[in-house]
C-alpha positions as YAML, in Angstrom:
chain: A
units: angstrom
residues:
- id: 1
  name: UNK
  ca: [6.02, -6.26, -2.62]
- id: 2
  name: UNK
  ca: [8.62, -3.77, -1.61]
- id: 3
  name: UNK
  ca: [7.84, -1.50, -4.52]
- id: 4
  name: UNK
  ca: [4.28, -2.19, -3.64]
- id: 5
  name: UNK
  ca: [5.12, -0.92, 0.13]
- id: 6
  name: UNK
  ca: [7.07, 2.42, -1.44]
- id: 7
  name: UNK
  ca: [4.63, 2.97, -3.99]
- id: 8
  name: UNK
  ca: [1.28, 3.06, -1.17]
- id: 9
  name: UNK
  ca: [3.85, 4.80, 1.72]
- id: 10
  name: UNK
  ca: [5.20, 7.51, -1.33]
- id: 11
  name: UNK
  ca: [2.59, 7.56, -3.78]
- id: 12
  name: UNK
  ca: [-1.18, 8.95, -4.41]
- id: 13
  name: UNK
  ca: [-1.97, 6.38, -7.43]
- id: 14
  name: UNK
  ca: [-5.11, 4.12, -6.78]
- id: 15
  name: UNK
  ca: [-4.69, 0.26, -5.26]
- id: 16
  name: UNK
  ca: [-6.21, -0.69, -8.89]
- id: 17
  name: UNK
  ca: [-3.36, 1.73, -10.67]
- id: 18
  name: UNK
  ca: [-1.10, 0.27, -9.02]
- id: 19
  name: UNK
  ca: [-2.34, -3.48, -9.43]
- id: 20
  name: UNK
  ca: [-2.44, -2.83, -13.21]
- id: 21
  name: UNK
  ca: [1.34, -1.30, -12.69]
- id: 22
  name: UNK
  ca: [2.79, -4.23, -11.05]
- id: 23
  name: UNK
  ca: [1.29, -6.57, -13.39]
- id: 24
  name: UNK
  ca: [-1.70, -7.86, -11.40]
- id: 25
  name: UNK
  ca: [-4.28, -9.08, -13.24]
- id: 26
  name: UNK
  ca: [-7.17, -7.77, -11.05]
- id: 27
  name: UNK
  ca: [-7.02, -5.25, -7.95]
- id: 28
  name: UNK
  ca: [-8.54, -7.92, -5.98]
- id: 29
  name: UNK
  ca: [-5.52, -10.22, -7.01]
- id: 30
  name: UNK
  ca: [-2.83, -8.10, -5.63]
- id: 31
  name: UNK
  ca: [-5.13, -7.42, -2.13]
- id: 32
  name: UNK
  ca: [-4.67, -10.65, -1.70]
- id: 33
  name: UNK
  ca: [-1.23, -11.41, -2.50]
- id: 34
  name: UNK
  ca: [0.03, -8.01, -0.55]
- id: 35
  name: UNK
  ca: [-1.81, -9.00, 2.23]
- id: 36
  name: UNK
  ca: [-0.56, -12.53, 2.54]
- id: 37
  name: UNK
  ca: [3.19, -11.03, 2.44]
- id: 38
  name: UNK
  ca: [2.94, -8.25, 4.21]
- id: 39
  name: UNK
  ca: [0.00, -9.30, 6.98]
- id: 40
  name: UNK
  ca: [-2.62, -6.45, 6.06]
- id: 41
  name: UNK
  ca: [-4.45, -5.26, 3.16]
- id: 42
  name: UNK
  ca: [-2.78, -2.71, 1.01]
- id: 43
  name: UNK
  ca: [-5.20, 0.52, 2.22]
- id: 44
  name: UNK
  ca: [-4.60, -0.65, 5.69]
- id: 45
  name: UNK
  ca: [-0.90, -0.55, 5.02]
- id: 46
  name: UNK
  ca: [-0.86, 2.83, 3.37]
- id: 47
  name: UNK
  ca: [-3.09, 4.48, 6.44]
- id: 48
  name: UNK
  ca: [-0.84, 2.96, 9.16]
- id: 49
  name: UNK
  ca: [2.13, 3.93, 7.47]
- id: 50
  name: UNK
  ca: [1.38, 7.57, 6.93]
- id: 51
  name: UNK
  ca: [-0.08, 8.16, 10.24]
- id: 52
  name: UNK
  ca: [3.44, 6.75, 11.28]
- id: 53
  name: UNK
  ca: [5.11, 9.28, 9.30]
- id: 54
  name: UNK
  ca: [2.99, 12.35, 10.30]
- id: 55
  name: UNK
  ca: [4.78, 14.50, 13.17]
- id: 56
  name: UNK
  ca: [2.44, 14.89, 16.25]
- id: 57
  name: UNK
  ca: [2.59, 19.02, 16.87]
- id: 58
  name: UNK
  ca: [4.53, 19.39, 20.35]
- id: 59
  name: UNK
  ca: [6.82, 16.47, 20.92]
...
C-alpha cells in the first residue's frame, strides 16, 4: 500500500492503471483492499492528500 499511497499522492496514472500495476486483478479489488488499510478509498486519498500539499496564497 505504501507504493499505492506515493503512486496516487505523486502520480497522474488512473486507479485502474495503477490496479493493473500493482498486480490487482480488478480496479474494484484494490478499492477495496486500499481502503481497508488505509481507511478511505483510493480517489479520496489522492484528493485529501493533494489539497494537503497545495500552499494556501498568504500564510
Amino acid at each position: 500500500m505504501l507504493l499505492a499511497q506515493r503512486a496516487l499522492r505523486n502520480g497522474d496514472a488512473r486507479v485502474a492503471a495503477l490496479a493493473a500495476e500493482l498486480g490487482y486483478g480488478s480496479e474494484s479489488a484494490f478499492s477495496t483492499a486500499f481502503k481497508r488499510v488505509v481507511g478511505e478509498s483510493p480517489q479520496r486519498y489522492r484528493a485529501r492528500v493533494r489539497r494537503k500539499a497545495v500552499p494556501i496564497a498568504g500564510r
